[in-house]
C-alpha positions, 0 to 999 in steps of 0.5 A: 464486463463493465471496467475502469479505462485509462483513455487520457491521463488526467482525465476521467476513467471511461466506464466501458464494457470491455471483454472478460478476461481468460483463465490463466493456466496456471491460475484463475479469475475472480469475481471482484468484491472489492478494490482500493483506490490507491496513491499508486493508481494515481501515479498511474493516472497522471502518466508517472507510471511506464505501464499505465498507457491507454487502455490500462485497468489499473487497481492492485487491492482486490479480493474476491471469489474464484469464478474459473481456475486453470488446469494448473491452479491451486484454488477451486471454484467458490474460494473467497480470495485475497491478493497481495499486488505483486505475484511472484512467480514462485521458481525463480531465485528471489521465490525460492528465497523468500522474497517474493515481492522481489520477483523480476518475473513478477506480474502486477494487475493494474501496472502490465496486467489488466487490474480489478477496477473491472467486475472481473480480473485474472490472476496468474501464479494463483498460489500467491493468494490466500483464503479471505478470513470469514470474519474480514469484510472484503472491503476492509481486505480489499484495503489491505492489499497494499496498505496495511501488508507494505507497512507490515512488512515494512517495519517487520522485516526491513526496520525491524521494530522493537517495543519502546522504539520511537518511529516517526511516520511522514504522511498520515495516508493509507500506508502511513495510517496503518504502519502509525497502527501497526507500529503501535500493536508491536509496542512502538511510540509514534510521531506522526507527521502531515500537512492536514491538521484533520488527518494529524488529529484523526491520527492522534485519536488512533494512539498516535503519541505526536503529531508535527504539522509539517507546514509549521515549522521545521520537521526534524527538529520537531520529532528530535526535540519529541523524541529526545534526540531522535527518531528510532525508526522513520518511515516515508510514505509519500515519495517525494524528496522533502520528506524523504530528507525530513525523514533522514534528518530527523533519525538518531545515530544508527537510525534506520530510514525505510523508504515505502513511498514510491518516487514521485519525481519523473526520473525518480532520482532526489537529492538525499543529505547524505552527510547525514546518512553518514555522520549518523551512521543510518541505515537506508532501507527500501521496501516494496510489498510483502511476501506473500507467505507472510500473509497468514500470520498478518490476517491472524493477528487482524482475526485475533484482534490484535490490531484494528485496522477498521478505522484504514477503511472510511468509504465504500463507492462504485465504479464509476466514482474511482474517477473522483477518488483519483482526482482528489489526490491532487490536493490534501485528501481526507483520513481513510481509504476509498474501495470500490465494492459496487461494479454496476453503478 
């Protein structure tokens, strides 16, 4: 099969015809439709990832159709599938809990496992995935798969979001475009904040109620002066430290600070205002992914159209131009999300 390669980081994918993957026992391979080019596959590319080493096949977004199950799969032949990014393994503890994305056996295509930036991909614990709505482009799934479920999750579960509430969002990429259309379908109002004045307003066109430019000025006091006194909720998702403290500073007494974006400082400490968290009497949350049971009813609303989540998907390229996408992400990048949907180019 033809596939994306790490060789060196920092520099192009080599496109390679690689061996096809072989069937897990207890699960199955897919035919890859789609698979988004993700922030995460960056941090892999440039060497910040501990499982991202040469010849790694990284992607983590992918839906597509079932082409061999094991002899202890859950899925036949023929299913059209989507994938949350981590699959538990179903009988531990934090399984049987509920907290699946919090599986210490969890296995993770594309960080340990070969992923789907390949025209075929294994997937083990197959009872993770769930069939992929006939009305759902796999494009727009395939975007999904750690976007729009880590922002749901994240503000249903660990923030806990209430109609009314004001929720700041720090970064107007994948995860913080969809938690700012999430946010408002659950009734929220919403300030945005970036440091491209083209994604602010592309945000602000979506329903986001403000946006900060967050290289004019001083962001909290922004979004305090905006929201009276403070944000509500706030969500980082960039993973750096200035706007994990903008994110803290900009909260209100008894705030809740949810923490999406994965660390990007090599040893992935910062330095966070804890007076702040303190004086305030914030709560800090981390979160990583969804469970996937919670996955029906988030696909439920996208088919009732409760929410629409078409503006999450701006492009569509082949394989070879995954390269182009990563690079890209060294600098600002542009409103919406890549996905790979052509294999052969």
């Amino acid at each position: 099969m033809r596939a994306a390669v790490v060789r060196t980081f920092h520099e192009d994918l080599s496109i390679e015809t690689v061996p096809d993957p072989q069937c897990p026992d207890n699960g199955v391979v897919l035919e890859v439709a789609a698979c988004g080019v993700c922030r995460s596959d960056f941090h892999g590319w440039v060497g910040k990832h501990p499982k991202v080493i040469d010849g790694s096949i990284m992607g983590h977004e992918y839906c597509g159709t079932v082409v061999e199950a094991g002899p202890n799969a859950q899925h036949k032949v023929g299913d059209k599938l989507i994938a949350p990014f981590i699959l538990g393994c179903g009988h531990c503890p934090e399984c049987a809990k509920g907290t699946s994305n919090a599986c210490e056996q969890a296995i993770v295509p594309g960080f340990g496992a070969p992923g789907a930036y390949a025209e075929y991909v294994a997937v083990p614990f197959d009872h993770n995935l769930v069939h992929l709505p006939q009305t759902l482009s796999p494009a727009l799934a395939a975007g999904l798969g750690c976007r729009v479920t880590t922002a749901w999750h994240a503000l249903t579960d660990r923030a806990n979001v209430q109609a009314g509430e004001w929720v700041a969002v720090h970064g107007t990429g994948g995860i913080g475009l969809s938690t700012m259309l999430l946010a408002k379908m659950l009734g929220a109002r919403v300030v945005v904040v970036d440091i491209v004045e083209e994604k602010l307003e592309h945000a602000k066109g979506l329903g986001a109620d403000a946006a900060v430019n967050a290289s004019q000025g001083n962001v909290a006091e922004a979004i305090r002066e905006i929201t009276g006194g403070g944000a509500d909720i706030s969500v980082e998702a960039l993973g750096i430290a200035p706007t994990t403290n903008a994110s803290v500073d900009c909260l209100g007494t008894l705030g809740r600070h949810v923490q999406v974006g994965l660390p990007a400082e090599d040893d992935g400490f910062m330095n966070i205002n804890m007076r702040a968290i303190y004086a305030k009497q914030l709560a800090f949350y981390g979160t990583r992914g969804m469970p996937s049971w919670k996955y029906p009813s988030l696909l439920g609303l996208i088919e009732r159209g409760a929410v629409d989540l078409s503006p999450m998907l701006d492009r569509e390229v082949r394989l070879s131009d995954a390269s182009a996408e990563l690079r890209a992400m060294t600098g600002p990048t542009k409103p919406g999300t890549a996905v790979i949907t052509d294999f052969t180019g």
